[in-house]
MARFIFI-352703 format. One line per 5 residues: number of its first residue (from 1); their letters; for each residue x, y, z of C-alpha. Coordinates in Angstrom, 2 decimals, decimal comma, m for minus. Example, Ala and Ser with C-alpha at 12.3 -4.5 7.8 and 13.67 -1.06 7.14 Angstrom:
BEGIN
1) AS) 12,30/m4,50/7,80 | 13,67/m1,06/7,14 .
This chain:
BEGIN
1) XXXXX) 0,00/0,00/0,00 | 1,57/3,54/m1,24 | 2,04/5,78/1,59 | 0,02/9,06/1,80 | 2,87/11,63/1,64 .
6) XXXXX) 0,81/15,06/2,64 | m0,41/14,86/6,74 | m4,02/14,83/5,11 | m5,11/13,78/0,85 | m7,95/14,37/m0,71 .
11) XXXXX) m8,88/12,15/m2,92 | m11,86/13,18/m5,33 | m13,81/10,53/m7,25 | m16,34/12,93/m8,50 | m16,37/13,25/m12,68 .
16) XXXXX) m16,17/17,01/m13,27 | m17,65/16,48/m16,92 | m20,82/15,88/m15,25 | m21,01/18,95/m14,46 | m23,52/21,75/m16,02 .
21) XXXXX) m22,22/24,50/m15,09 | m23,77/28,04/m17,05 | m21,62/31,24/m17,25 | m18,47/30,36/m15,62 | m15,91/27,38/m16,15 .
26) XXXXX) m15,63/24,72/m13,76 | m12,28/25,74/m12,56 | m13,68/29,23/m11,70 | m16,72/27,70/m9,87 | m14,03/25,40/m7,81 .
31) XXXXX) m12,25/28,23/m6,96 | m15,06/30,10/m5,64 | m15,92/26,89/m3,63 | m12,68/27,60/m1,93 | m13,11/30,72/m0,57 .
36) XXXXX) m15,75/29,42/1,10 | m18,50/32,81/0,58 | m21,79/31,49/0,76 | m23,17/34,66/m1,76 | m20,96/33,88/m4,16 .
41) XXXXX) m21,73/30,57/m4,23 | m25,32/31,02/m4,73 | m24,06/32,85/m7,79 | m22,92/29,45/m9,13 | m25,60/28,95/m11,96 .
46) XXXXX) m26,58/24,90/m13,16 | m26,54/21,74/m11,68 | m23,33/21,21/m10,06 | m20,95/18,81/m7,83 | m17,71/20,75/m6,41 .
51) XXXXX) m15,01/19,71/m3,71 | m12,47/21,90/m3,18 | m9,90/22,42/m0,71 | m8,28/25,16/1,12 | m5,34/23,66/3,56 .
56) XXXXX) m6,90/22,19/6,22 | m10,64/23,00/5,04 | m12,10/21,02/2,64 | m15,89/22,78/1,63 | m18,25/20,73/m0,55 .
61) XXXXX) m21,50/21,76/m2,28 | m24,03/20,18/m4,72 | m27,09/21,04/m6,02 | m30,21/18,07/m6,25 | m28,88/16,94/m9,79 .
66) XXXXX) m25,80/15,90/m8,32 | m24,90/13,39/m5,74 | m22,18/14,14/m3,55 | m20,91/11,09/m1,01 | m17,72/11,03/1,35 .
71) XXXXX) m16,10/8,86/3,90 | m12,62/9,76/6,11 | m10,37/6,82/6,61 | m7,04/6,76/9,04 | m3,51/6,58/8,12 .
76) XXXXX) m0,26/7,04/10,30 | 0,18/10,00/8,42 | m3,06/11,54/8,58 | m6,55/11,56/7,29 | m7,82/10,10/3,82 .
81) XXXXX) m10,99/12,35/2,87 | m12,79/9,78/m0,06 | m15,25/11,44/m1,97 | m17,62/10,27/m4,84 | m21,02/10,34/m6,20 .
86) XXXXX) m21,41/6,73/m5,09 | m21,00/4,28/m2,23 | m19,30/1,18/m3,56 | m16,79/3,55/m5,49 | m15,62/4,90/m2,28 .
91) XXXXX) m15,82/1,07/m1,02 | m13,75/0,01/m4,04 | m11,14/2,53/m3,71 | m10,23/1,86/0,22 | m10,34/m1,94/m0,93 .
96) XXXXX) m7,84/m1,32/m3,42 | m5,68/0,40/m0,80 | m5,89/m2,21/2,16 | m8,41/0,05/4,34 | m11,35/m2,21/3,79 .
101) XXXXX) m11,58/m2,88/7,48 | m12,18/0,67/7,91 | m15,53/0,89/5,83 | m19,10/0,25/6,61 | m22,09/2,07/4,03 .
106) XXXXX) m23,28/3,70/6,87 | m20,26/5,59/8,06 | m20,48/7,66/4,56 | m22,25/10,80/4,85 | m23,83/12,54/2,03 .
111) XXXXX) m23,36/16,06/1,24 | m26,98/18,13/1,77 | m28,30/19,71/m1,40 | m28,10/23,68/m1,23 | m25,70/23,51/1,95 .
116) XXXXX) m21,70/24,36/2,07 | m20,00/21,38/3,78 | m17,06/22,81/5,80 | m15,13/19,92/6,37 | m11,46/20,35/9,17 .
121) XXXXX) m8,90/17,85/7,90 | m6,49/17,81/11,24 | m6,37/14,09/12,02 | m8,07/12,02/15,05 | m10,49/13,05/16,32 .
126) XXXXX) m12,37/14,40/13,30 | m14,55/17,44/14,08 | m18,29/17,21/13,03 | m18,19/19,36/9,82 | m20,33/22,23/9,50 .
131) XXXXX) m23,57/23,02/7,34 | m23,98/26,90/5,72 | m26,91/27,61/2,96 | m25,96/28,57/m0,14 | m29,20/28,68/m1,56 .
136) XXXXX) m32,17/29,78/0,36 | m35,49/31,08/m1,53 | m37,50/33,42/m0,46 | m41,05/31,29/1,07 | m44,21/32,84/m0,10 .
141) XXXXX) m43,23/35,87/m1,00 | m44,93/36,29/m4,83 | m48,04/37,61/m6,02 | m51,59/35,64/m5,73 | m51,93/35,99/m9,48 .
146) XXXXX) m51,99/32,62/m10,96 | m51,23/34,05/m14,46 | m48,05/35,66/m13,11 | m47,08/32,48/m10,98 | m47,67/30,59/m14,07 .
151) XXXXX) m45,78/32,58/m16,28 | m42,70/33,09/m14,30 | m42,58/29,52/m13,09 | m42,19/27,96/m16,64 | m40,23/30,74/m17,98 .
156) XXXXX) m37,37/29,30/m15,33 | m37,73/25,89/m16,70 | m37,39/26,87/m20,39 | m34,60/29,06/m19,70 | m32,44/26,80/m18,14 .
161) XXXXX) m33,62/23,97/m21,11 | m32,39/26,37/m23,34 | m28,52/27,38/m21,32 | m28,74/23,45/m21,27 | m29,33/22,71/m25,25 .
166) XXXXX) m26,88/25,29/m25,93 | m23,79/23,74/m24,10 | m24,04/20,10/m25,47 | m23,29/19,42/m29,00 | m25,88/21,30/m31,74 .
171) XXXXX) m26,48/18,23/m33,76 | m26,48/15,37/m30,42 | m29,84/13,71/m29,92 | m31,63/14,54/m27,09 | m34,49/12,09/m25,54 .
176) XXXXX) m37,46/12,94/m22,64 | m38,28/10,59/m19,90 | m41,64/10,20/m21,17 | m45,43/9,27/m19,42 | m47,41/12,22/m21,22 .
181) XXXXX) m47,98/13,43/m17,44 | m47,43/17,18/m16,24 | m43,50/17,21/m15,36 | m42,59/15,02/m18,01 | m45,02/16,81/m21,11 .
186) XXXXX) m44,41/20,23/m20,04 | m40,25/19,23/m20,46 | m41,12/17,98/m23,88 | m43,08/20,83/m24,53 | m40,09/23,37/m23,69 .
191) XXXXX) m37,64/21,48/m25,48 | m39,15/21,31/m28,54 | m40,51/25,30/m28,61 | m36,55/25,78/m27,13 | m35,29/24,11/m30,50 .
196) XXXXX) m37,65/25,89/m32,86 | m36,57/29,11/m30,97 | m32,90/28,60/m31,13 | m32,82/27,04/m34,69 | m32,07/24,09/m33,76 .
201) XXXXX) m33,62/20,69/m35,92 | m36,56/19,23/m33,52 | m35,76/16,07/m35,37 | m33,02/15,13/m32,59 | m35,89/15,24/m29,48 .
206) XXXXX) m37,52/11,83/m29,16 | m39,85/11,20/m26,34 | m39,01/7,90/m25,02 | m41,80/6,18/m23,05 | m41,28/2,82/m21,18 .
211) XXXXX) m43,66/0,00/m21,74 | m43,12/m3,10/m19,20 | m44,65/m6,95/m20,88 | m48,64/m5,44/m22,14 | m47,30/m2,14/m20,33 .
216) XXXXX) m49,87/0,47/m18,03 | m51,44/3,26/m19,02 | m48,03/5,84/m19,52 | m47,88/4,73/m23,17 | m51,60/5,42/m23,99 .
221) XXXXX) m51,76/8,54/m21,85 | m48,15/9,41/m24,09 | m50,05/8,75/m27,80 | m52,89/10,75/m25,95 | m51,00/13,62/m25,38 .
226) XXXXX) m48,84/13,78/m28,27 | m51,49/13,01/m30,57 | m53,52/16,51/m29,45 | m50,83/18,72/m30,14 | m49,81/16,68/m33,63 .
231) XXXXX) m46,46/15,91/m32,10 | m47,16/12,29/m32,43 | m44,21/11,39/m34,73 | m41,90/11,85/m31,77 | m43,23/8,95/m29,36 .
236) XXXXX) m40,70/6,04/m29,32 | m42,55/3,10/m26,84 | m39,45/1,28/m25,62 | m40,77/m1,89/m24,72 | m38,58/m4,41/m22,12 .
241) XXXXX) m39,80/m7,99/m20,39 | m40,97/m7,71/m16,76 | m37,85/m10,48/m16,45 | m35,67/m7,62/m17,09 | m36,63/m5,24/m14,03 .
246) XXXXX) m34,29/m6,62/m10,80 | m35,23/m5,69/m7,46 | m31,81/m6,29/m5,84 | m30,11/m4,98/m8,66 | m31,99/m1,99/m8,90 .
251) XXXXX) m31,39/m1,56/m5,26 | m27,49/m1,99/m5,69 | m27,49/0,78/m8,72 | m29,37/3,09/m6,29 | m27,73/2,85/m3,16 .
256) XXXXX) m30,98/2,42/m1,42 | m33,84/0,98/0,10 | m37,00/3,57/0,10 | m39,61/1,64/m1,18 | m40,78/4,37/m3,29 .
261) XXXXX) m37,73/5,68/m5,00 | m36,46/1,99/m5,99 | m39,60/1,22/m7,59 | m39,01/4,68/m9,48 | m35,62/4,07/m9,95 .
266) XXXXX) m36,01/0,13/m11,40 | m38,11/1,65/m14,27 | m35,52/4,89/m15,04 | m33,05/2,05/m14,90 | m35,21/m0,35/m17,47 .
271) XXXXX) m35,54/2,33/m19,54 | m32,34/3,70/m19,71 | m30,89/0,56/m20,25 | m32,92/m0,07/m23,00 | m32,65/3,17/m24,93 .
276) XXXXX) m28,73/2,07/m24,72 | m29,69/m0,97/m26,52 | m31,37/0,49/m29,18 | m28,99/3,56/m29,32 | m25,32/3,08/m28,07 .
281) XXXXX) m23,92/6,49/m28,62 | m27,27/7,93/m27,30 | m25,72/10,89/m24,77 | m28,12/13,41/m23,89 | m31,78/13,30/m21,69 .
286) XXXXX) m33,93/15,29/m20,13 | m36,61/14,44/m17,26 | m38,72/16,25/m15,45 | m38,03/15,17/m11,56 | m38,62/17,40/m9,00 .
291) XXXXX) m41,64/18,91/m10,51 | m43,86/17,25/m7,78 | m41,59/18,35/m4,94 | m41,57/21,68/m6,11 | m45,63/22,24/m6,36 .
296) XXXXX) m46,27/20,03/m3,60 | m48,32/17,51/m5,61 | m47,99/14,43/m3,48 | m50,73/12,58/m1,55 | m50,34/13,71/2,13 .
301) XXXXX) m52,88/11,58/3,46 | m49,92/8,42/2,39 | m47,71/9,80/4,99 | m48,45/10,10/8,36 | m45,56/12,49/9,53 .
306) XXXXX) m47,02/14,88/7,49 | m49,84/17,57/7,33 | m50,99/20,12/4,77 | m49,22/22,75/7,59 | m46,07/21,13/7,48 .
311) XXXXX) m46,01/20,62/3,44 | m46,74/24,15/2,96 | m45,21/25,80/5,84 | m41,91/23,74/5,77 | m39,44/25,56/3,20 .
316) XXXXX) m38,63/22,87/0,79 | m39,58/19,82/2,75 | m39,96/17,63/m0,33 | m36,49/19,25/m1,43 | m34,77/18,54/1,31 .
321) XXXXX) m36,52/16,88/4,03 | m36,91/18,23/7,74 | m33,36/20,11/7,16 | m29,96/19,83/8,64 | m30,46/20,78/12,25 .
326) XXXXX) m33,30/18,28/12,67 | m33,03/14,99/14,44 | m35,00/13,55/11,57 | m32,17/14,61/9,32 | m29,52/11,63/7,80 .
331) XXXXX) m26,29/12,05/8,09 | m25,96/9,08/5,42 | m28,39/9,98/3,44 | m29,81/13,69/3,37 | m33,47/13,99/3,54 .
336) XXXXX) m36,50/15,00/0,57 | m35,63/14,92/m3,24 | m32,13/15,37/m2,02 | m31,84/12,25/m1,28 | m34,64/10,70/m3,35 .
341) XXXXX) m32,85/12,08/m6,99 | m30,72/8,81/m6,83 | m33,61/7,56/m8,46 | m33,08/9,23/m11,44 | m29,13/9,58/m11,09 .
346) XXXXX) m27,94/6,49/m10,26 | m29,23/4,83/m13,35 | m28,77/7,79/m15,99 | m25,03/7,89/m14,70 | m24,49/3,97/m14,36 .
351) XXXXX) m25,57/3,40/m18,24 | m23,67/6,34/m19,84 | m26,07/8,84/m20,12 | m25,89/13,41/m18,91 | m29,38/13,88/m18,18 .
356) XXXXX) m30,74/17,51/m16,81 | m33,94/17,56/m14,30 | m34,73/21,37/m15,01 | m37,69/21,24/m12,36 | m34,43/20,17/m9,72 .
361) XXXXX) m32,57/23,69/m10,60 | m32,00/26,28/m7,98 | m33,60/29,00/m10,76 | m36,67/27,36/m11,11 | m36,65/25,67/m7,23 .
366) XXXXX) m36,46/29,61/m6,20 | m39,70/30,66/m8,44 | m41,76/27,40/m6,46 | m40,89/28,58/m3,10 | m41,91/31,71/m3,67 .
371) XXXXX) m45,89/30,55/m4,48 | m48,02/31,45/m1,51 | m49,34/28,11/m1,61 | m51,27/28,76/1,98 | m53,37/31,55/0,54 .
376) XXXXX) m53,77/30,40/m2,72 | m55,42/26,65/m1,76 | m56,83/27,74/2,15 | m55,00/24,29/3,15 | m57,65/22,25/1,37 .
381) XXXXX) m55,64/19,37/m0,16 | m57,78/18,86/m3,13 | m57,53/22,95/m4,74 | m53,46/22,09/m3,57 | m53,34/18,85/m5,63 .
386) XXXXX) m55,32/20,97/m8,66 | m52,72/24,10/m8,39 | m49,78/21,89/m10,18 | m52,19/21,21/m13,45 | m53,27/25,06/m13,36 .
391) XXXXX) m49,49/26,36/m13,19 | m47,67/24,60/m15,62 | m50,12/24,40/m18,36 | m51,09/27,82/m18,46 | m47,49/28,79/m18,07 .
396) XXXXX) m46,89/26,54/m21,11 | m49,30/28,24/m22,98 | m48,58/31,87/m22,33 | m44,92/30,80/m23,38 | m45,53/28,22/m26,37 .
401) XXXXX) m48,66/29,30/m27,51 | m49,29/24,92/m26,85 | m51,85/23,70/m25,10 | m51,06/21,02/m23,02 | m53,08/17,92/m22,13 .
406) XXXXX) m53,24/17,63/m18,28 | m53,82/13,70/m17,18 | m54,26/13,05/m13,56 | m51,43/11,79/m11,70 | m49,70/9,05/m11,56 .
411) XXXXX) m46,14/7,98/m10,20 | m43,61/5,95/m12,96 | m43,39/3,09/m11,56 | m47,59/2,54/m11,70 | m47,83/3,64/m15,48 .
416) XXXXX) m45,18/1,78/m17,05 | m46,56/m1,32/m16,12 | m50,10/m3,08/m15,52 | m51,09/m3,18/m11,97 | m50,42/m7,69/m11,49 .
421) XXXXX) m47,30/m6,91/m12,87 | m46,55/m4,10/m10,73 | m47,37/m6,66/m7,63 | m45,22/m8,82/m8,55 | m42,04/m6,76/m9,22 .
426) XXXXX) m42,41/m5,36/m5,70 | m42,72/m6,23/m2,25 | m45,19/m3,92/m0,59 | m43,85/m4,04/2,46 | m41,13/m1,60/2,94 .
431) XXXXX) m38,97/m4,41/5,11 | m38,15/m6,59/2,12 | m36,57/m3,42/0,65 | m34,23/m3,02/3,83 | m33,27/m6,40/3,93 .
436) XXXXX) m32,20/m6,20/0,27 | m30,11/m3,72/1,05 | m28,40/m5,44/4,17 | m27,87/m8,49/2,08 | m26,39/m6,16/m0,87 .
441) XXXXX) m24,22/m3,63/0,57 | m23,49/m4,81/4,35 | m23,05/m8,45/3,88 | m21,38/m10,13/0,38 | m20,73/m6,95/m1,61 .
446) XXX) m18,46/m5,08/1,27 | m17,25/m8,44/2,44 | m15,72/m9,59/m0,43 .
């Protein structure tokens, strides 16, 4: 085993390419990183993973497109600080290096969305690192009018589609994550009027929709939507066996065992994977995760820790989870969509693909927060579940002149695939999921 020459290394697993940064190069966005000022991070404009150190200080920040993971191991000559966008790459690398003994899964920690990381590299005993916003939205704070919510709401999402199209290659394909539901259509939707716009050929944008054995009711509900605005030619059904979809696979891609989010995840992996297939140079996708979190459009009455109050009052629970300070917050794993993007991360990165979640950017996160959700629905669930439909397609209107189809909801993993074979793909109680995990990352793969 070399020996670490410095009293403390660094060692940074993170792939810089997957960045998307807008305005500044990544070197200039590491550097401001460094110095550590919280307002000119916030200036940092994309989706972004950055570690960077200043002597002792090592301060980390991410945004929810990102995944940021570390782990400090012990040498005689100081501290190892491992960090990745993954687990088992941090596993792999202290393997490689004799410090297996050291590891466990649940001694990594996972950077927190939106927050600086201050991290004190100065040997044993580590010091707790410390947490500083770098993003925090004003709550409530815009005008009543829906048409003004609307407008300003989507105009974030197709401006950052359209800094997005315009760094990646001008003739590269691009695909959509597609169910014909409100995040999803409405990313279509931009893309395509940001093509037209910019001159670019709308011939590269597919929309691919996942169909599992007979499929659900995405594909259908896809045709439906497509088919209304005469955009039909772009549906691509990618169809895949039921026998393809692996639960313990899926939940050693992911890195987790949330019930929810691996069932989510399985079918962004199935998909992925076969859009590789059928396309091996394929590059480029766009989803639209995050666009629930950010209108609050999911079923409280499912959770019991949570009330309209809390949903609404809470700034950016489904973000981020109970935040930072809070007991309920995980040190391995973060809290809200912070946590919950591995769904769509793990399994774009794992088979090749950049993909952008534009409803997961701090531009457009910022417009959300700024809906005054309690006056505009009274805390009545129902006019708060209706707000989401309202927003984005009149916002997609006033800005495409399109106007868009609005299905009711439905999560991924329930559309892709018919309801038997849905039952049958996953366990639905939540216990079978940790044990999974145990078995996968605790047991044989870190013992090995």
């Amino acid at each position: 085993m070399p020996s670490i020459q410095t009293l403390s290394e660094v060692v940074n697993l993170l792939a810089p390419d997957k960045n998307t940064i807008f305005g500044m190069t990544c070197d200039e966005a590491e550097a401001i990183v460094a110095a550590g000022d919280v307002k000119q991070i916030a200036k940092i404009d994309g989706q972004f993973a950055i570690v960077a150190r200043d002597g002792i200080n090592v301060r980390m920040v991410r945004t929810i497109g990102r995944l940021v993971r570390y782990f400090i191991a012990k040498l005689e000559d100081g501290p190892v600080l491992v960090v990745s966008d993954r687990i088992d790459a941090i596993r792999d690398w202290l393997q490689d290096r004799g410090l297996a003994g050291q590891f466990h899964p649940s001694y990594t920690r996972m950077v927190p969305a939106h927050h600086l990381v201050n991290l004190r590299l100065v040997g044993c005993p580590d010091p707790n690192p410390t947490y500083e916003r770098f993003f925090t939205p004003s709550r409530a704070s815009s005008s009543p009018d829906i048409h003004e919510i609307s407008t300003r709401y989507i105009r974030a999402v197709y401006d950052d589609i359209t800094k997005w199209l315009q760094t990646i290659p001008q003739d590269a394909p691009v695909g959509v994550c597609f169910s014909g539901g409100i995040d999803s259509g409405s990313v279509f939707l931009l893309a395509y009027h940001a093509m037209l716009k910019s001159g670019m050929n709308p011939s590269r944008l597919k929309a691919f929709t996942l169909v599992v054995d007979q499929g659900g009711e995405d594909l259908a509900q896809a045709r439906a939507f497509l088919k209304e605005l005469d955009l039909e030619l772009f549906l691509e059904p990618l169809e895949v066996s039921r026998s393809d979809i692996d639960l313990r696979e899926s939940i050693k891609v992911i890195e987790d065992y949330k019930p929810l989010d691996i069932q989510a995840g399985a079918m962004t992996l199935s998909l992925c994977r076969a859009i590789r297939k059928r396309y091996p140079d394929w590059k480029y996708l766009l989803d639209g995760d995050g666009g629930d979190e950010n209108l609050k459009d999911y079923p409280i009455e499912e959770n019991p820790e949570l009330t309209i109050r809390s949903v609404v009052n809470n700034l950016m629970l489904y973000q981020e989870g109970w935040g930072v300070e809070a007991i309920k917050h995980s040190l391995t794993y973060s809290g809200g969509l912070s946590r919950g993007y591995a769904r769509t991360y793990a399994p774009t990165a794992q088979t090749g693909f950049i993909s952008l979640s534009p409803y997961a950017l701090p531009n457009v996160i910022a417009v959300a927060e700024a809906i005054p959700f309690a006056e505009l629905t009274k805390m009545d669930h129902e006019k708060l579940y209706r707000l989401k439909g309202e927003i984005v397609s009149h916002g997609v209107h006033e800005l495409t002149g399109m106007r868009m189809p609005v299905f009711s909801k439905r999560r991924f993993q329930h559309g892709a695939v018919s309801g038997p074979t849905f039952d049958s793909l996953f366990p639905s109680d939540p216990v079978e999921y940790r044990q999974i995990f145990h078995e996968v990352f605790e047991s044989a793969a870190y013992n090995n």
